[in-house]
PDB file with SEQRES, HELIX, SHEET and CRYST1 records, atoms N, CA, C and O in Angstrom:
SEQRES   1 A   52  UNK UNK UNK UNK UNK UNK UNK UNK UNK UNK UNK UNK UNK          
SEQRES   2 A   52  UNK UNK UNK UNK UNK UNK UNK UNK UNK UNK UNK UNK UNK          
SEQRES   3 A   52  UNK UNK UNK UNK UNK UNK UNK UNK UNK UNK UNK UNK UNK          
SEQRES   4 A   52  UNK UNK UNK UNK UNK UNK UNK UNK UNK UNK UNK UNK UNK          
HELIX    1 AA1 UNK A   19  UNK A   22  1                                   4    
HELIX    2 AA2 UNK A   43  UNK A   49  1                                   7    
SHEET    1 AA1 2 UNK A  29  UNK A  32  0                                        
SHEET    2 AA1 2 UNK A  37  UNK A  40 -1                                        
CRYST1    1.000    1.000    1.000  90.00  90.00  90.00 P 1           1          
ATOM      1  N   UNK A   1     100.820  92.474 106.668  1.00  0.00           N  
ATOM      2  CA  UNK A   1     101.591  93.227 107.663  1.00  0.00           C  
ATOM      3  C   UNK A   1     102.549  94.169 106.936  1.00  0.00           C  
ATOM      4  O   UNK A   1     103.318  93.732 106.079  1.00  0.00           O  
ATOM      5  N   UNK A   2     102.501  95.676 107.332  1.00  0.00           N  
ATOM      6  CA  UNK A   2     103.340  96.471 106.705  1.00  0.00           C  
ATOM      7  C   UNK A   2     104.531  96.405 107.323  1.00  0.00           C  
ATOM      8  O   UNK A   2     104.620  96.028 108.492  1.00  0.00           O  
ATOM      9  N   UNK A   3     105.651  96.796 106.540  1.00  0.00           N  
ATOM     10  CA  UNK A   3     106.894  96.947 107.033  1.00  0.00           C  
ATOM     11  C   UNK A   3     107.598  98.202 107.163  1.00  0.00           C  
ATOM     12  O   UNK A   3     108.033  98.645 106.100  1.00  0.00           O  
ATOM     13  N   UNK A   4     107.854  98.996 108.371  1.00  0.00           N  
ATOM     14  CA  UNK A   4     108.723 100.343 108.096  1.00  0.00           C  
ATOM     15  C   UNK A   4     109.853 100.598 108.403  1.00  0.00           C  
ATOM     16  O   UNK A   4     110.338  99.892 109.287  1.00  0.00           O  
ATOM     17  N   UNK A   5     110.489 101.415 107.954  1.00  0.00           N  
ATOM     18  CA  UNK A   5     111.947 101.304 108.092  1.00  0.00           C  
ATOM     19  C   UNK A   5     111.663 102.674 109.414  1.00  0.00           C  
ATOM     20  O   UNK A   5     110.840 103.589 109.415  1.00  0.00           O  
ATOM     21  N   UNK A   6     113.017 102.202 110.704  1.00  0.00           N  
ATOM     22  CA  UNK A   6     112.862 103.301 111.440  1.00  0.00           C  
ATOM     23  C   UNK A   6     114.470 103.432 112.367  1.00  0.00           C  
ATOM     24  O   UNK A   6     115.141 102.401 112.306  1.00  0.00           O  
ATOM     25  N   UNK A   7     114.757 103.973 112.746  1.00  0.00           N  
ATOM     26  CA  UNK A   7     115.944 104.853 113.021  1.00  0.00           C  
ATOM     27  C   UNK A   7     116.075 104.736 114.347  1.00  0.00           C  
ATOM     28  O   UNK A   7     115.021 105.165 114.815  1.00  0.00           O  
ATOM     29  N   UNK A   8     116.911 104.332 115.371  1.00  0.00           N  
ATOM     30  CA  UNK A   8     117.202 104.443 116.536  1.00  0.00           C  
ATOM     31  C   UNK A   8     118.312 105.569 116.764  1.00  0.00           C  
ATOM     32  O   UNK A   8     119.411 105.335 116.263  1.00  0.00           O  
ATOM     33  N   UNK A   9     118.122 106.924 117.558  1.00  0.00           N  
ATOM     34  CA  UNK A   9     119.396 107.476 117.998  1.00  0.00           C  
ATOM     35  C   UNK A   9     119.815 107.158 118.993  1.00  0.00           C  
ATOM     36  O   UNK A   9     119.332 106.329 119.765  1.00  0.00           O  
ATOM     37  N   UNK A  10     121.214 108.058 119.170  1.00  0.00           N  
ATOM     38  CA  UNK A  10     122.292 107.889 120.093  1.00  0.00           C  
ATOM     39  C   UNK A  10     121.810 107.412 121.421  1.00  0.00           C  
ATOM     40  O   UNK A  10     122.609 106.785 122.116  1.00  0.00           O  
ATOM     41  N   UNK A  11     120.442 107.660 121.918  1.00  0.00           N  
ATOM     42  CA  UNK A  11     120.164 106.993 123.496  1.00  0.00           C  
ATOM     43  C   UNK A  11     119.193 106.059 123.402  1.00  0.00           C  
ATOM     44  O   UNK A  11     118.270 106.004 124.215  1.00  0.00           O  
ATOM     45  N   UNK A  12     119.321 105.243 122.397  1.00  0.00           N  
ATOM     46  CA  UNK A  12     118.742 104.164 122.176  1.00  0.00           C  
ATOM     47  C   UNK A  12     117.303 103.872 122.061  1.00  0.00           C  
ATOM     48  O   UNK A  12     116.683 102.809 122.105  1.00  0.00           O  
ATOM     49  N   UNK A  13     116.749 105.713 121.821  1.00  0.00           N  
ATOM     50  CA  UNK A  13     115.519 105.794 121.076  1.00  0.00           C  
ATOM     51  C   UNK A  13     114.933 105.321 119.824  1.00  0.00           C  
ATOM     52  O   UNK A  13     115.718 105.313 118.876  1.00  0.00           O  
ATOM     53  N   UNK A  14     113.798 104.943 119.604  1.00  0.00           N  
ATOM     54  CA  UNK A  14     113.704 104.492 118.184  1.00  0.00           C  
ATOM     55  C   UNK A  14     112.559 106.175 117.775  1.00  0.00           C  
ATOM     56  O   UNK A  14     111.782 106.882 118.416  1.00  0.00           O  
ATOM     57  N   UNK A  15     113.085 106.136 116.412  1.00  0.00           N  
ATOM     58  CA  UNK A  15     112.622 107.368 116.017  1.00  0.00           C  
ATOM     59  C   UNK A  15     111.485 107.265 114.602  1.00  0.00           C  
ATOM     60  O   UNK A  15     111.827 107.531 113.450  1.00  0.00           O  
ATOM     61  N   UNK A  16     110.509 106.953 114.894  1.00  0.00           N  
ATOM     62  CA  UNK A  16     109.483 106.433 113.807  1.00  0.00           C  
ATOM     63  C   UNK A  16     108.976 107.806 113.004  1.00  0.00           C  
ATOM     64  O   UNK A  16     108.545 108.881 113.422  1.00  0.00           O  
ATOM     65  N   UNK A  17     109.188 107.358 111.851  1.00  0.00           N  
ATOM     66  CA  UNK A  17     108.736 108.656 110.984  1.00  0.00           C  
ATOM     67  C   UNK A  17     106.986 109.387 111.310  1.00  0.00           C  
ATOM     68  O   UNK A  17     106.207 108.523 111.712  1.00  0.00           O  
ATOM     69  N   UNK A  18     106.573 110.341 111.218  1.00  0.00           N  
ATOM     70  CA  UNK A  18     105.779 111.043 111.287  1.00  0.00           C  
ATOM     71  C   UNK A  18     104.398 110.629 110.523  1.00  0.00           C  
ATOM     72  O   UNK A  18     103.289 110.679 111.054  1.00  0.00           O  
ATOM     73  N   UNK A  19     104.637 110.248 109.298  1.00  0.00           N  
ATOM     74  CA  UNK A  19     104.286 109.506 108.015  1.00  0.00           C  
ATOM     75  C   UNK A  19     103.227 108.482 108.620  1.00  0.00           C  
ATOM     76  O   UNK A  19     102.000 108.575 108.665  1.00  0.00           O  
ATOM     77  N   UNK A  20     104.298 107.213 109.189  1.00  0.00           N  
ATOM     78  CA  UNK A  20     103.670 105.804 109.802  1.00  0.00           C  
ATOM     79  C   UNK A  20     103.178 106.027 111.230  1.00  0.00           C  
ATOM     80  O   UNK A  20     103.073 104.962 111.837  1.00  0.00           O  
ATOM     81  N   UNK A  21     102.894 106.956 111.838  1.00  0.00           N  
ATOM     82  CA  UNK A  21     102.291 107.311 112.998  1.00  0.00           C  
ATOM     83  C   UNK A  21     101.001 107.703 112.461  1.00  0.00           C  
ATOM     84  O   UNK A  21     100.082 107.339 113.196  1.00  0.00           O  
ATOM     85  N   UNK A  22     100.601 108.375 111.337  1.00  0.00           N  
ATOM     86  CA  UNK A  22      99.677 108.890 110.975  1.00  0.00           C  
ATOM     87  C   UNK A  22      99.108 107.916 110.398  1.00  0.00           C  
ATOM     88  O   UNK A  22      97.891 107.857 110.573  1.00  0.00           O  
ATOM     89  N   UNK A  23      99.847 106.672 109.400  1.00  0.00           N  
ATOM     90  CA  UNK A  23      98.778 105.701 108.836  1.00  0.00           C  
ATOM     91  C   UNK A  23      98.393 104.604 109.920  1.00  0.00           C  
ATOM     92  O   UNK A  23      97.464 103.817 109.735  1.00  0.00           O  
ATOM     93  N   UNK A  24      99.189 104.613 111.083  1.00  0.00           N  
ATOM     94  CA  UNK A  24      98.838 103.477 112.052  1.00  0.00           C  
ATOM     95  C   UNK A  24      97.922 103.883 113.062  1.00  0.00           C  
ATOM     96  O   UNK A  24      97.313 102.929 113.547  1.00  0.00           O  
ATOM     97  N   UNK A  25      97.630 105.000 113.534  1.00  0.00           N  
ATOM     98  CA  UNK A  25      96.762 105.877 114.041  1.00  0.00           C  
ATOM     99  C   UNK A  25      95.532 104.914 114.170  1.00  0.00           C  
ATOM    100  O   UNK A  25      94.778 104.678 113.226  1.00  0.00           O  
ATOM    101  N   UNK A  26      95.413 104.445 115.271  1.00  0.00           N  
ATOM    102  CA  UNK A  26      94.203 103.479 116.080  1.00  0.00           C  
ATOM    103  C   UNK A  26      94.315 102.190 115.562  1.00  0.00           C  
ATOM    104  O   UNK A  26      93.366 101.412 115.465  1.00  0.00           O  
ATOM    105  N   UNK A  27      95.712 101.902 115.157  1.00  0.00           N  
ATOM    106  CA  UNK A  27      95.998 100.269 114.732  1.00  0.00           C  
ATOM    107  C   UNK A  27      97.068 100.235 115.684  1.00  0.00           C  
ATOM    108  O   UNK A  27      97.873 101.090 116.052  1.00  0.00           O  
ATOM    109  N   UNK A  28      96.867  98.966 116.011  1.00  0.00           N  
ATOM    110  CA  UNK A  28      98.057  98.645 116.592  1.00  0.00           C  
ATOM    111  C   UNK A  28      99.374  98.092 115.806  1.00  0.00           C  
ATOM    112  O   UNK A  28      99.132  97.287 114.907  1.00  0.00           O  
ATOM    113  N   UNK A  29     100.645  98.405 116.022  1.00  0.00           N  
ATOM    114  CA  UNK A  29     101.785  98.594 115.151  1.00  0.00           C  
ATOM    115  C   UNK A  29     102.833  97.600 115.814  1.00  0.00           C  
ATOM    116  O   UNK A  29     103.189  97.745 116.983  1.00  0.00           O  
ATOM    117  N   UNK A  30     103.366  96.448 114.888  1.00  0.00           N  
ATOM    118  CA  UNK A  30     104.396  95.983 115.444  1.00  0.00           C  
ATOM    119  C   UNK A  30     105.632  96.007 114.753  1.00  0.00           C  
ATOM    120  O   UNK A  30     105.703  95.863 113.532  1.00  0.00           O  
ATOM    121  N   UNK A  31     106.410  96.150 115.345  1.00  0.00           N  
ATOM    122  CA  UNK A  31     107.745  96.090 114.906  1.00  0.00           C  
ATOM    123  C   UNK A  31     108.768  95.154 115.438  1.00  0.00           C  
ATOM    124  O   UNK A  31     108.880  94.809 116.614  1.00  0.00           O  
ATOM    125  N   UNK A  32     109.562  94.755 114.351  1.00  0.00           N  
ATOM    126  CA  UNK A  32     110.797  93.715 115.210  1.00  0.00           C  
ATOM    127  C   UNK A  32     111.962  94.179 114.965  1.00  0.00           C  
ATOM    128  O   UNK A  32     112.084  94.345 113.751  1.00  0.00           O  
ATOM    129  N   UNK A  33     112.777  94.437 115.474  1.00  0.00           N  
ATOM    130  CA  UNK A  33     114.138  94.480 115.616  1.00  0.00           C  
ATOM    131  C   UNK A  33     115.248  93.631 116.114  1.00  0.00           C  
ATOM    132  O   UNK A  33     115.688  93.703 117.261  1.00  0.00           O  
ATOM    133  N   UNK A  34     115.739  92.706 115.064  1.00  0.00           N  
ATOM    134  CA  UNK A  34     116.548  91.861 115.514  1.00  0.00           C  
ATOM    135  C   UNK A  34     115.971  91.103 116.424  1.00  0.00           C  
ATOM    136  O   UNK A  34     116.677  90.926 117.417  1.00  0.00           O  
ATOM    137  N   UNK A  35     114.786  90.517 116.443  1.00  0.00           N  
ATOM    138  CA  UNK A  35     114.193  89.122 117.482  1.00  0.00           C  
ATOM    139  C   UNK A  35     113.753  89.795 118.666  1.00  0.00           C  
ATOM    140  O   UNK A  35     113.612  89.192 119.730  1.00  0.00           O  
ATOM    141  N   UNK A  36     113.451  91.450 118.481  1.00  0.00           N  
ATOM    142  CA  UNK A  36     112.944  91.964 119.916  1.00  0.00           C  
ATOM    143  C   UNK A  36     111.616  92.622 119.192  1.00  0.00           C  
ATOM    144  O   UNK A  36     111.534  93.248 118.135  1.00  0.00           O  
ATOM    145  N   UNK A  37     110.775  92.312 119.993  1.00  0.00           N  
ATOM    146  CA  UNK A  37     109.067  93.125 119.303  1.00  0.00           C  
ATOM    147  C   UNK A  37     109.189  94.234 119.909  1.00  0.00           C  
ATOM    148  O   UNK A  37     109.629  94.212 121.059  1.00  0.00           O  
ATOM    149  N   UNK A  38     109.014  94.850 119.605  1.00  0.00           N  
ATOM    150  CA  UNK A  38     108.438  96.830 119.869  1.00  0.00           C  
ATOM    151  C   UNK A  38     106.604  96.860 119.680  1.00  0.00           C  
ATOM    152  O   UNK A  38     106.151  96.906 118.536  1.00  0.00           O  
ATOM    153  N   UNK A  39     105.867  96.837 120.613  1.00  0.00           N  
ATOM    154  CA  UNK A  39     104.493  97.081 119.824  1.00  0.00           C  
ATOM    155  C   UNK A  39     104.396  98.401 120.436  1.00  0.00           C  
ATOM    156  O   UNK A  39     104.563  98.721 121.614  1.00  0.00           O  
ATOM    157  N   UNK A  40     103.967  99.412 118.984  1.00  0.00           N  
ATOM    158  CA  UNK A  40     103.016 100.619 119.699  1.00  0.00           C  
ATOM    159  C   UNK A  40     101.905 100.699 119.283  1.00  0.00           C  
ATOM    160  O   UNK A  40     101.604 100.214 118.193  1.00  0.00           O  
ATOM    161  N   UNK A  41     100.916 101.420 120.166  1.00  0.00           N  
ATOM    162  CA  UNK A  41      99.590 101.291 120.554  1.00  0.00           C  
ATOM    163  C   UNK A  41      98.800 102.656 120.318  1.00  0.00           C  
ATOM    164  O   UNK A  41      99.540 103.572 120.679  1.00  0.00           O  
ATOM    165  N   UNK A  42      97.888 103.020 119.969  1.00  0.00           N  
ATOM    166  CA  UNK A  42      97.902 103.799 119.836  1.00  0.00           C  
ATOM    167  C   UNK A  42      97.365 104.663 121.604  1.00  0.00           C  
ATOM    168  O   UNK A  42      96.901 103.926 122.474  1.00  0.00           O  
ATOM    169  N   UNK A  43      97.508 106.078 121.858  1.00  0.00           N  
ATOM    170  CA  UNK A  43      97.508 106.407 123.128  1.00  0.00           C  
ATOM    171  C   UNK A  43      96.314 106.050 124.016  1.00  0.00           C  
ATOM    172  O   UNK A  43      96.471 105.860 125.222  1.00  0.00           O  
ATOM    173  N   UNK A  44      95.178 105.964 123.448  1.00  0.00           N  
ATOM    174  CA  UNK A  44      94.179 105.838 124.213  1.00  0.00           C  
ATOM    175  C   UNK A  44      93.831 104.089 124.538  1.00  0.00           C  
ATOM    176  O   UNK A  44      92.984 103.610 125.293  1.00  0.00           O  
ATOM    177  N   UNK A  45      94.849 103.390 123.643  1.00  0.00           N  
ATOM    178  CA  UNK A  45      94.539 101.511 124.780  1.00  0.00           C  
ATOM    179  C   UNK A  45      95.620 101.951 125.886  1.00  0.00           C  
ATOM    180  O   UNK A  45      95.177 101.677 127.002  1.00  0.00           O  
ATOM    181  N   UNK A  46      96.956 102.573 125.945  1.00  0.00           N  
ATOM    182  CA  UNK A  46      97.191 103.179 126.737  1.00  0.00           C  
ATOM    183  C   UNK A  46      97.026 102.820 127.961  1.00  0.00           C  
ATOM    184  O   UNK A  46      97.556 102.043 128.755  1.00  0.00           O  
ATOM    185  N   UNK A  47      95.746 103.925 127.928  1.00  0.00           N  
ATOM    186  CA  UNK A  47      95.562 104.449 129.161  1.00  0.00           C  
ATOM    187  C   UNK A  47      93.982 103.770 129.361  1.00  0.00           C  
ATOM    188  O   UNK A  47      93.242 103.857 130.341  1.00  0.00           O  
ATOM    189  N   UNK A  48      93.806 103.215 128.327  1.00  0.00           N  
ATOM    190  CA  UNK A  48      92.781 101.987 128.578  1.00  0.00           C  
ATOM    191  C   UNK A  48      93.651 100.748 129.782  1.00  0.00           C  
ATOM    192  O   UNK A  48      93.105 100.255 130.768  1.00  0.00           O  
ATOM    193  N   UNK A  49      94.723 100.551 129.442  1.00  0.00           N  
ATOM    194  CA  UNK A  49      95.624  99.409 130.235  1.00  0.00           C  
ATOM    195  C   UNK A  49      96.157  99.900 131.623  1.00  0.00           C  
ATOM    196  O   UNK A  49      96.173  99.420 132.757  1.00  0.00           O  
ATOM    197  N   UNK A  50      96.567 101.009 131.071  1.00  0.00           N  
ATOM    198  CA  UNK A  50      97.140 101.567 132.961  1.00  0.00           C  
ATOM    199  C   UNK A  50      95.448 101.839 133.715  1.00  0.00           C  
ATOM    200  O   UNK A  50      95.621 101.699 134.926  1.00  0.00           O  
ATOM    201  N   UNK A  51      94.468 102.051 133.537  1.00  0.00           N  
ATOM    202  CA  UNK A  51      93.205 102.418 134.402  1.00  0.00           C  
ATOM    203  C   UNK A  51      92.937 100.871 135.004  1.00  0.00           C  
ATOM    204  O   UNK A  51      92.613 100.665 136.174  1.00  0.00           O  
ATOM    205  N   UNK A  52      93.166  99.626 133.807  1.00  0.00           N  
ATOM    206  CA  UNK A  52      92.080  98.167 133.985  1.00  0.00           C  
ATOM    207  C   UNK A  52      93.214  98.075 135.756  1.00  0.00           C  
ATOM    208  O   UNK A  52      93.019  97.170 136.567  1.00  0.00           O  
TER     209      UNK A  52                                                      
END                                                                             
């Protein structure tokens, strides 16, 4: 499991580098922050999940 470092701004966005979007690209990506999971997906399970 890789680990990335990522940046939340002022409205409590998380701001993932450009970099790790491109190597995670059709993987699914988890992240933890302080005991909270963040998973992103890539766009097309998406909208695989909002259609089922």
């Amino acid at each position: 499991m890789q680990k990335f470092d990522v940046q939340i701004d002022e409205k409590g966005r998380v701001l993932i580098p450009r970099l790790v979007m491109n190597i995670v690209r059709g993987k699914r990506l988890v992240m933890t922050f302080d005991n909270t999971e963040i998973r992103i997906m890539p766009q097309a399970m998406y909208r695989n999940m909002e259609s089922a």
